[in-house]
N, C-alpha and C positions, 0 to 999 in steps of 0.2 A: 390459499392465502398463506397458511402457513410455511410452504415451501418455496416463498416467492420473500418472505421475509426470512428467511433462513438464507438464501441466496444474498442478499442484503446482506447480510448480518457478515458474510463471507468477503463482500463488496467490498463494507467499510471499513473491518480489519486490516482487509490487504493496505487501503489506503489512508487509514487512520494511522498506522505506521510511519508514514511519512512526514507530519505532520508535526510542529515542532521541533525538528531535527537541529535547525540553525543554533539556538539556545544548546543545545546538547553536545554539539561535534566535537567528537575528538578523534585520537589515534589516525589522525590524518599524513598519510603521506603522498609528495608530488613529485612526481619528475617528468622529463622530456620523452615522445614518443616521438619518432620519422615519419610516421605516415598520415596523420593526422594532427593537430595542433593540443598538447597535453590536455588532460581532465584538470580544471582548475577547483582550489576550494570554493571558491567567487560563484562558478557556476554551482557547483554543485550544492552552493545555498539558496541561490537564485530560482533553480529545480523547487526545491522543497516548500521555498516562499511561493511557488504560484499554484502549486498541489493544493498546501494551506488555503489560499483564498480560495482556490475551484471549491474544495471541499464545503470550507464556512456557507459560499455560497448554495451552495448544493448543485455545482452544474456540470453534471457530468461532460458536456461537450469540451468543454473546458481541459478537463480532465483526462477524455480520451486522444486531446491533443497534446499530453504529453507522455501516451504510450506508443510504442512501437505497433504497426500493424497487423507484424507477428508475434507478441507478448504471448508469453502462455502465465496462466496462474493458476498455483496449485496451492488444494488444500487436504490436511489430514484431519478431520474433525469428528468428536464424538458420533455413534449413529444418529442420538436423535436431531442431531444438526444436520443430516445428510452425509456422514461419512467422509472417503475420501471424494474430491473432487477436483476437476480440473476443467477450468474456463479458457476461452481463445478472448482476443481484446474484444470483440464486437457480441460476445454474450458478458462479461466481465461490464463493460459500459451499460447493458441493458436492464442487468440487476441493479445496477449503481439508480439506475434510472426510478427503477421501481423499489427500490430500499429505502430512497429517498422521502417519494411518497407516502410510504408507508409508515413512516418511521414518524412523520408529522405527527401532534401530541401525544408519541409515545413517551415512558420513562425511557431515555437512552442515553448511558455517559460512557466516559474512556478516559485511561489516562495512559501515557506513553512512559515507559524506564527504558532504563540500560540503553541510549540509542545511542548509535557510531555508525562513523564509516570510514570506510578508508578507499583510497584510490590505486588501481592496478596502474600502473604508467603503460607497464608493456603490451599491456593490453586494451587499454583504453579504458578501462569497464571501472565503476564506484559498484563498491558490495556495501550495499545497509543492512543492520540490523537493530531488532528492535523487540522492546515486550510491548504487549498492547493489554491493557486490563478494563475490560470490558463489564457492564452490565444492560440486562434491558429485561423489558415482559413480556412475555409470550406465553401465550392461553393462562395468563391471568398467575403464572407462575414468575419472581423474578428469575434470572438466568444473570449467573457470572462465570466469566470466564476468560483464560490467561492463553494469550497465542503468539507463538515466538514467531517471527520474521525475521527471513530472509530476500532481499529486493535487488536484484542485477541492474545496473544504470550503465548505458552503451551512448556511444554518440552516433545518432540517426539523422543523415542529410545536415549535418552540421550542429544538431542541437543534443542536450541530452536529454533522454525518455528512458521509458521504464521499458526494459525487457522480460524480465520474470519475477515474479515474486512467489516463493515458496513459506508457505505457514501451517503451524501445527497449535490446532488449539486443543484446553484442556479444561474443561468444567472445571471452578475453583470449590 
């Protein structure tokens, strides 16, 4: 159990990150790509706003329709949280799955700082970044803790999704 909310605990990070962001943005810049139709800031709120509600909702399916099928997600976290780790999008959805569950009348908050993003034009790609500050209980201990992101956003089959997210948490 407890390594199945620890994986959660990894889930929510990544995606709690994202959440919020439209209130937040800045350091945005845009311009014209050839090969595809530029990364607008419009979308790239629009991303964020449907993350948000998947999340509120708790629906991961939701959720894993707007990552990429190749996503990788990586995490560097203390050992008692499992260490480093790194998830493919169809294990990354499945903990979301059971994080969720799990997490029902647990104590569990977050709040988001420092978030930004900015737009590559040349490349198509949005880089976010974000603090995520986290609390919860586990084995009757609270746990806080601060995890920095980083989240690659690419245009897949015409939309944008998430392709990587790299995080590093740190017991507060």
């Amino acid at each position: 159990m407890r390594s199945q909310f620890l994986a959660f605990c990894f889930s929510s990070v990544l995606l709690i990150g994202f959440c919020s962001l439209t209130a937040q943005a800045s350091n945005l810049q845009v311009a014209q790509s050839k090969e595809q139709p530029p990364i607008t800031e419009s979308e790239v709120k629009s991303l964020l706003n449907q993350i948000e509600l998947a999340a509120k909702a708790h629906d991961a399916s939701l959720i894993m329709g707007l990552i990429t099928p190749d996503a990788k997600f990586s995490l560097s976290a203390p050992e008692f949280l499992g260490g480093k780790q790194t998830l493919t999008a169809a294990e990354y959805g499945k903990n979301l799955e059971l994080g969720w569950k799990m997490l029902k009348g647990r104590d569990y908050s977050y709040q988001i700082k420092n978030l930004k993003f900015k737009i590559y034009p040349e490349k198509n790609q949005v880089l976010i970044t974000s603090e995520v500050h986290e609390s919860f209980q586990l084995d009757s201990k609270k746990i806080m803790m601060l995890t920095q992101e980083k989240t690659l956003v690419v245009r897949h089959q015409g939309k944008l999704k998430i392709k990587a997210i790299i995080a590093e948490m740190k017991q507060k």
